[in-house]
BAFI-3210 file (N, C-alpha, C; in Angstrom, 3 decimals, decimal comma, padded with zeros to 6 digits):
// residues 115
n [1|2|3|4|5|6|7|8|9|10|11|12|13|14|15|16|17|18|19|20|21|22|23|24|25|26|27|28|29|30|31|32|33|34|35|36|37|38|39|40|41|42|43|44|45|46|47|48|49|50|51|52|53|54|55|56|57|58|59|60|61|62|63|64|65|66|67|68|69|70|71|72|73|74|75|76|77|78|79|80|81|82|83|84|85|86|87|88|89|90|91|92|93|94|95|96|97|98|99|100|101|102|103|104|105|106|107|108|109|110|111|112|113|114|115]
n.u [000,844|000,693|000,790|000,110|000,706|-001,756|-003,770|-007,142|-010,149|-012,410|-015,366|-017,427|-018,628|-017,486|-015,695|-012,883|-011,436|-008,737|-007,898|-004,897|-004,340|-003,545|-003,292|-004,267|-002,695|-004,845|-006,980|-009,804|-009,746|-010,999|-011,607|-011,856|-009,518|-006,690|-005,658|-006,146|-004,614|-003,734|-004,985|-005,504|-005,646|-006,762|-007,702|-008,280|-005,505|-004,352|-002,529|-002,336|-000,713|000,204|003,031|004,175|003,044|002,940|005,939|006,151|004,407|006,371|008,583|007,254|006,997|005,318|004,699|004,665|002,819|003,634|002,567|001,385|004,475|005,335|003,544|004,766|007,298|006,993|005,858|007,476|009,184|008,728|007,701|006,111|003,043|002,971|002,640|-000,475|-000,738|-000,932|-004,268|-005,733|-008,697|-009,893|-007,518|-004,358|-002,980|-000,045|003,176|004,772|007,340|010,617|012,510|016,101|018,350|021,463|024,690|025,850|029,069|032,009|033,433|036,226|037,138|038,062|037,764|037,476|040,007|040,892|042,288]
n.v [-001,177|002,150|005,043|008,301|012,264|014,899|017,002|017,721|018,472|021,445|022,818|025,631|025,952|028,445|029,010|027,400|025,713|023,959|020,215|018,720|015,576|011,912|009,452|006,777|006,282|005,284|005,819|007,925|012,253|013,869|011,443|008,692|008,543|008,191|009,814|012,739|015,804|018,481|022,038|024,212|026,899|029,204|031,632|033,213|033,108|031,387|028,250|025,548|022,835|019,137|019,022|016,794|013,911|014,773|014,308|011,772|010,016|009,919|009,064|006,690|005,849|008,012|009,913|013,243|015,549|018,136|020,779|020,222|019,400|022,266|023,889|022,118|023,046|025,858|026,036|024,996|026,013|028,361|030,595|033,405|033,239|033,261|036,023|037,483|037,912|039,927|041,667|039,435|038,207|039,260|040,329|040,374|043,727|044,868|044,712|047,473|049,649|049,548|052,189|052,919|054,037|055,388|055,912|059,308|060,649|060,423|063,119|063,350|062,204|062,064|065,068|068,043|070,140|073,404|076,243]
n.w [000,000|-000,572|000,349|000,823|001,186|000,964|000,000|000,709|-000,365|000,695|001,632|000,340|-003,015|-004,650|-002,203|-001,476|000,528|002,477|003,444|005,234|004,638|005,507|002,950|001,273|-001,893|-004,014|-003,178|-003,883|-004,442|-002,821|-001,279|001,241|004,292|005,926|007,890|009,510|009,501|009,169|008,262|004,897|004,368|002,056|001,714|004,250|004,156|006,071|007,838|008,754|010,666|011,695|012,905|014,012|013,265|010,973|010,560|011,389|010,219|006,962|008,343|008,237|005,745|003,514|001,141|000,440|-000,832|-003,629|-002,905|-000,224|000,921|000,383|002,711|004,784|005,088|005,420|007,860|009,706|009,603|010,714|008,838|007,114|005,704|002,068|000,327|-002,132|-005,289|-007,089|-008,681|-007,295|-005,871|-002,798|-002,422|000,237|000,768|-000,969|000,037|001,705|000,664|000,702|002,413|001,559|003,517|003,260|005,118|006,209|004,590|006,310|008,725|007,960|005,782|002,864|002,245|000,901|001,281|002,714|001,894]
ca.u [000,000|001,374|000,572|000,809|000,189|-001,883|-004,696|-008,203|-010,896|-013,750|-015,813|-018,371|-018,405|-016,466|-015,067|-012,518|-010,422|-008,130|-007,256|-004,602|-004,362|-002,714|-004,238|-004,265|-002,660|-005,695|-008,154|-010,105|-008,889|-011,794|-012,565|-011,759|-008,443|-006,466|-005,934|-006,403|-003,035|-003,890|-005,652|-004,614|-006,871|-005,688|-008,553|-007,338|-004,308|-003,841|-002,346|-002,065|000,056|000,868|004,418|004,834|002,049|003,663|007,177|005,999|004,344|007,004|009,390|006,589|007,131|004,434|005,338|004,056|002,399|004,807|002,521|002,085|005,729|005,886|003,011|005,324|008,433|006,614|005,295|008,333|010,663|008,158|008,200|004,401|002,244|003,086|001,522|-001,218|-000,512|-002,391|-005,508|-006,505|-009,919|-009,695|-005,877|-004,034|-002,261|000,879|004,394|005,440|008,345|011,860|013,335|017,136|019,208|023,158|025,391|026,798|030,405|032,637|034,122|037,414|037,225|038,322|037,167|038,139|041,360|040,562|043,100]
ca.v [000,000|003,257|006,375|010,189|013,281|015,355|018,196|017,178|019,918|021,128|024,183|025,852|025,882|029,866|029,293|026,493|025,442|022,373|019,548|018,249|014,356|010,889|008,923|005,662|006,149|005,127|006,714|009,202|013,430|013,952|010,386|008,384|009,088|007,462|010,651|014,562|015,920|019,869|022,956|025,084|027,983|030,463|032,998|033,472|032,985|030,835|027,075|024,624|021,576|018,932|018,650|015,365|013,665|014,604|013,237|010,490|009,341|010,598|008,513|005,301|005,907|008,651|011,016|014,320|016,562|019,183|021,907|019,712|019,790|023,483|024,518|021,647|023,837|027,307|025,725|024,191|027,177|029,753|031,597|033,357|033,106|034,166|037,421|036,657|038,300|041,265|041,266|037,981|038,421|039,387|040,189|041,161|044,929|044,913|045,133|049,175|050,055|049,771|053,289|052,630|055,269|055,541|056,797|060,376|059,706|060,793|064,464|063,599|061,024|062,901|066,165|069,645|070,882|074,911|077,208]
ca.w [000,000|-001,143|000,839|000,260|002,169|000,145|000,281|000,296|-000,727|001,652|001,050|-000,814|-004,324|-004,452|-001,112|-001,229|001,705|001,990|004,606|004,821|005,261|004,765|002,258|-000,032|-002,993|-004,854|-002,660|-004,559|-003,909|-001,934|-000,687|002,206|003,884|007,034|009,060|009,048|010,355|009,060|007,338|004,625|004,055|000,770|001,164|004,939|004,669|007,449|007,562|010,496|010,689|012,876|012,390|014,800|012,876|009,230|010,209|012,151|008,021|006,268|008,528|007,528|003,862|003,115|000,225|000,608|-002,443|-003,301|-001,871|000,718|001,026|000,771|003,526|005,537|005,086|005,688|009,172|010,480|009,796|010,917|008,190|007,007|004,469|001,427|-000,138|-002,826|-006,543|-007,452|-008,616|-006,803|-005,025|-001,621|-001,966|001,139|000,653|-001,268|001,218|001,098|-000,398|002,011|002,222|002,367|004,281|003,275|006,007|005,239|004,688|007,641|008,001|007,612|004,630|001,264|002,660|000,203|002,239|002,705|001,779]
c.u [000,886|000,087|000,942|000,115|000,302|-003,481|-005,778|-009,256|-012,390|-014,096|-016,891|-017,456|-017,100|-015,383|-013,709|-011,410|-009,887|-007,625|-006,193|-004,690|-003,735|-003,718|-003,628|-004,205|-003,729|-007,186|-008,452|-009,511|-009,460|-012,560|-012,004|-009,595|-008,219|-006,444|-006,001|-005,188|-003,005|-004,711|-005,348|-005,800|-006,415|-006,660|-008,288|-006,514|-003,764|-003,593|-001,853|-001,450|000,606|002,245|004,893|004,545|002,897|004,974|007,043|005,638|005,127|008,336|008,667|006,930|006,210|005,251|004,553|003,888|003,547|004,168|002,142|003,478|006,213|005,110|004,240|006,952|008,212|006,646|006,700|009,300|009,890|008,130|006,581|004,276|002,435|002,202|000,849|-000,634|-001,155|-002,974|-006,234|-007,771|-009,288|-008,056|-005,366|-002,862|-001,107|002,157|004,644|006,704|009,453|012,573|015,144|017,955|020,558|023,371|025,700|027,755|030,856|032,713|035,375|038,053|036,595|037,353|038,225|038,884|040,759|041,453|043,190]
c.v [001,235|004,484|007,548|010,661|014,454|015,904|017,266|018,674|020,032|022,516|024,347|026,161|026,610|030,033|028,025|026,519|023,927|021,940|019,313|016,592|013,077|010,098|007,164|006,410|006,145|005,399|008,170|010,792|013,473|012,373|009,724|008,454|008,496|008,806|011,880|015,117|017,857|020,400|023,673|025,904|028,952|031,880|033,764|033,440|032,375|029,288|026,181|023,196|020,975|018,256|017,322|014,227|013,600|013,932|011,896|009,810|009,800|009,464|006,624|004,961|006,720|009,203|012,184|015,033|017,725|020,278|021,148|019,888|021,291|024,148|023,592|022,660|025,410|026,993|025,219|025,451|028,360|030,867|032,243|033,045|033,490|034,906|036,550|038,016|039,260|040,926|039,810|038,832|038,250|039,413|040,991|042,373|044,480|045,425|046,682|048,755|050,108|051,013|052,589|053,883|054,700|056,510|058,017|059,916|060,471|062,208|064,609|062,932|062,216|064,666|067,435|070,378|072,279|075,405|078,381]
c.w [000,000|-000,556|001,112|001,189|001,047|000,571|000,051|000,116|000,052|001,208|000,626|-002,125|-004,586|-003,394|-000,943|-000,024|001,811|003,325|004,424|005,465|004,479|004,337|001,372|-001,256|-004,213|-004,337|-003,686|-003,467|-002,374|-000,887|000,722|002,325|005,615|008,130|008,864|009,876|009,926|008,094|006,701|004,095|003,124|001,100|002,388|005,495|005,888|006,782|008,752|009,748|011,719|012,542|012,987|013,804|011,314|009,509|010,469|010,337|007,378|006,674|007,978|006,204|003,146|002,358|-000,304|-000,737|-002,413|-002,684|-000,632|001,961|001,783|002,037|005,072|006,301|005,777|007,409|010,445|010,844|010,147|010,140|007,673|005,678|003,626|000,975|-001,649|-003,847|-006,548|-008,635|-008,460|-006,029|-003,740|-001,149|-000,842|000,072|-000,177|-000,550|000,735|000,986|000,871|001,642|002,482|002,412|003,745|004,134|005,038|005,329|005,957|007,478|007,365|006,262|003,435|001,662|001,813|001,337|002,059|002,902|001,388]
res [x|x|x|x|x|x|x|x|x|x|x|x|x|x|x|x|x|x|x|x|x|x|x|x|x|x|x|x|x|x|x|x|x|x|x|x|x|x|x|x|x|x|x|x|x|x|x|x|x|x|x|x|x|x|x|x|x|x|x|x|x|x|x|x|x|x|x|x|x|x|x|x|x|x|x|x|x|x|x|x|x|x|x|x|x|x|x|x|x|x|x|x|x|x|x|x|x|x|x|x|x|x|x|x|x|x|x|x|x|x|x|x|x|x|x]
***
């Protein structure tokens, strides 16, 4: 038996939201599935995982979807959510702009001698 760790789809129609969970190989996307181990939500941006739970199958022989994979990676290393594209529906803000400051130079570094 060959088992993956891979999204399942819950939702309304417009609204989709995804489990995640370990499954049979030949279990349909949405069909029966051995355990529910997290949630990945795109519209708010949120994603839960139980990281014990994914290595513990992973150390069995599970083989995780690549986003899978990547919400596994986001979660472990604390890192957030990424930002959604512009013009997606309901996109969060776009990051502002980083001012960057340069030191002035010193006074005494290449300074016009006065004579």
């Amino acid at each position: 038996m060959s088992v993956k760790i891979r999204l399942r789809r819950t939702g309304a129609l417009s609204a989709a939201c995804w489990r995640v969970v370990v499954a049979d190989c030949r279990s349909p996307r949405d069909g029966r599935f051995i355990e529910n181990i997290g949630v990945y939500d795109p519209r708010h941006d949120s994603e839960t995982l139980k990281v014990d739970r994914m290595e513990y199958w992973v150390s069995k022989g599970a083989q995780p979807s690549p986003t899978v994979q990547a919400i596994y990676n986001r979660v472990k290393n604390g890192k957030p959510f990424p930002p959604r594209p512009a013009g997606v529906k309901n996109a969060a803000p776009a990051p502002k702009a980083v001012k960057v400051v340069e030191e002035a130079p010193a006074a005494d570094a290449e300074a016009p001698a006065a004579e």
